[in-house]
N, C-alpha and C positions, 0 to 999 in steps of 0.2 A: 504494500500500500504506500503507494508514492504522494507526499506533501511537497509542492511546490510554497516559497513564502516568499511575498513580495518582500522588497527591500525596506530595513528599519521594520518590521515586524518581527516574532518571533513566537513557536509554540514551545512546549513544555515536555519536560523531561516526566517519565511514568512517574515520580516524585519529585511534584512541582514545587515543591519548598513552602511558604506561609501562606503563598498564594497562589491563583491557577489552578486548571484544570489540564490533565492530558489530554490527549485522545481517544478515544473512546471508539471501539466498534463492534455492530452488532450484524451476525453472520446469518442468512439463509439459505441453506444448506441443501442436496439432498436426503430422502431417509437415509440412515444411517452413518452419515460422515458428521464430524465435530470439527470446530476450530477454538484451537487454546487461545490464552491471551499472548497478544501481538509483544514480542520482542523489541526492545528498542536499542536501539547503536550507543555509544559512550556519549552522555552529552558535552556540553558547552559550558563555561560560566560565562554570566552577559558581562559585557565592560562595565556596565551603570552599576549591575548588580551583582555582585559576585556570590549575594545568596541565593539566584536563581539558577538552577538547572534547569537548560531549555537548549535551543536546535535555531539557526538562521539558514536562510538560504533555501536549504531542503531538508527532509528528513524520508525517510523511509524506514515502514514497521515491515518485520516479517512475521506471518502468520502461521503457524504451526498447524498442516489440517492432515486428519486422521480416517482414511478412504475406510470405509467395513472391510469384512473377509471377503465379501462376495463379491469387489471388485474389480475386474478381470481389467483395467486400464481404458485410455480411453480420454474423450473431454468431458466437464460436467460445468452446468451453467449453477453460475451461484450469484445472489445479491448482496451487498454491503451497504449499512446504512452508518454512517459516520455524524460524528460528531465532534471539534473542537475549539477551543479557544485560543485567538490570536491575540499579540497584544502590541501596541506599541504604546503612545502615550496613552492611552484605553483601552478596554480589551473588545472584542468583541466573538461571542458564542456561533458558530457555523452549521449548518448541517448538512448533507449532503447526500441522495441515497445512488446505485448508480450497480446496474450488474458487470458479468464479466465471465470468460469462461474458460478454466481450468486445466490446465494440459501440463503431464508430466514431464522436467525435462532433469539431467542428469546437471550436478553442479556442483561446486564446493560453496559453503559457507563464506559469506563474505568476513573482509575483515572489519574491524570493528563495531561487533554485535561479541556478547556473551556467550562463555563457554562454560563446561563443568569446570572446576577446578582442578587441577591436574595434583598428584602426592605431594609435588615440591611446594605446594603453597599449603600453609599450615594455619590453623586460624583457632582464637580462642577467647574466651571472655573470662576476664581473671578477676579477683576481686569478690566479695559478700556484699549482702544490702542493695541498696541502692545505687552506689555507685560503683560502677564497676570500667574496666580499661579493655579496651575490645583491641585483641592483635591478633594483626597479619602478616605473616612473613613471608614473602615471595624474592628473598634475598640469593636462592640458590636462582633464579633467570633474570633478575633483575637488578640494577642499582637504583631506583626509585621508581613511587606506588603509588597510588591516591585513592581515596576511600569516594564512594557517592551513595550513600544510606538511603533505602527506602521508607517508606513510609508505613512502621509496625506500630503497631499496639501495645503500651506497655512500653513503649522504649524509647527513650528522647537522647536524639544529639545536641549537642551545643549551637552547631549552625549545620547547613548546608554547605556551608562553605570549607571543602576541606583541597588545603596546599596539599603538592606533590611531598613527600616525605623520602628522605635521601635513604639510603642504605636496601631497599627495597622491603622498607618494616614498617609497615602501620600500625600506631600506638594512637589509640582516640577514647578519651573519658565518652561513660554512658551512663544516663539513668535507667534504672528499669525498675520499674511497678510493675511486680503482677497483676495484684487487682484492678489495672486498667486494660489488661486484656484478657476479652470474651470469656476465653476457657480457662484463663491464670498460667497459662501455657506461652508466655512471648518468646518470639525469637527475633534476633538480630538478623535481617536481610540487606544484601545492597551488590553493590556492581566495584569489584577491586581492578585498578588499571595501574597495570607496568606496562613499565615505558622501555621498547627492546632497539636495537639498531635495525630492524624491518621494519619498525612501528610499533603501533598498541598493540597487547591483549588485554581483554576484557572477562575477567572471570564472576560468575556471580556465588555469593558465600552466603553460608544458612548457618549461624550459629544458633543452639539453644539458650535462652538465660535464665532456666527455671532453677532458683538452687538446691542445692543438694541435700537431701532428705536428712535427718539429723540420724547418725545412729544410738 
């Protein structure tokens, strides 16, 4: 799903920081096929704002869709209906609905969109209570890393705003309340970016911050 943005506007990263909406889309499918939720590339910090995570220029989501057993290839027509918010000195809400139709073709993964985590990156929440120090070590590929936190329950960062950090080790204070998520179950999610001599990679990391049961 390709976003063209006119110049001096900008949309939003899937964790839009204090303010903004991502985007949003809603898939019509045939029986039995699903579309996950849309992937999004490493964002941007704005110049104005460096607490916003957002996208200039273009952006492109990829959509993860999952054909049934029973089918044998082929094209499939599907619709999307979208919606998002642009902003420049004001935002304004969009909507857009618009079909398209489906054809398998062989590719790699582009670069910079998220991957699992590979062994050499190591990740951990240390600390009791409330306050706790969220680290990430990607020092055996990397010599520097940056954190882009999402948006969990139960878990507060300081800013959005997080510098590249040298040695390729991300060290970031975190609150975390259980009882403000749902199930008292939070976890730390977000998108870890080293920086290599071919470019980014993008890893996404799931840590749990439930503590540890008293023995």
């Amino acid at each position: 799903m390709q976003f063209m943005i006119e110049r001096g506007w900008h949309l939003y990263w899937r964790n839009p920081g204090d303010s903004g909406q991502p985007p949003r889309l809603s898939w019509t499918l045939p029986e039995g096929w699903s579309a996950s939720e849309p992937i999004f590339p490493v964002p941007n910090h704005l110049p104005d704002d460096e607490d916003i995570l957002a996208f200039e220029g273009s952006l492109r989501l990829l959509v993860p869709v999952t054909p049934p057993a029973s089918w044998s290839g082929g094209a499939i027509a599907v619709r999307v209906s979208a919606q998002w918010m642009t902003c420049k000195e004001h935002c304004v809400v969009e909507r857009q609905s618009l079909g398209a139709e489906l054809v398998e073709r062989e590719g790699a993964m582009p670069t910079g969109y998220p991957e699992p985590a590979p062994v050499e990156v190591l990740s951990a929440l240390r600390g009791e209570g409330e306050d706790r120090l969220l680290v990430i070590d990607a020092s055996a590929l990397a010599s520097s890393a940056r954190w882009f936190p999402d948006a969990c329950p139960g878990v507060r960062f300081p800013s959005e705003r997080m510098l590249p950090m040298p040695g390729g080790r991300i060290e970031i204070p975190v609150r975390v309340r259980e009882g403000d998520a749902p199930d008292r179950r939070p976890m730390v999610r977000g998108m870890a970016v080293i920086d290599l001599a071919g470019g980014l990679r993008a890893f996404d990391v799931c840590v749990p911050a439930v503590r540890a049961a008293a023995k």
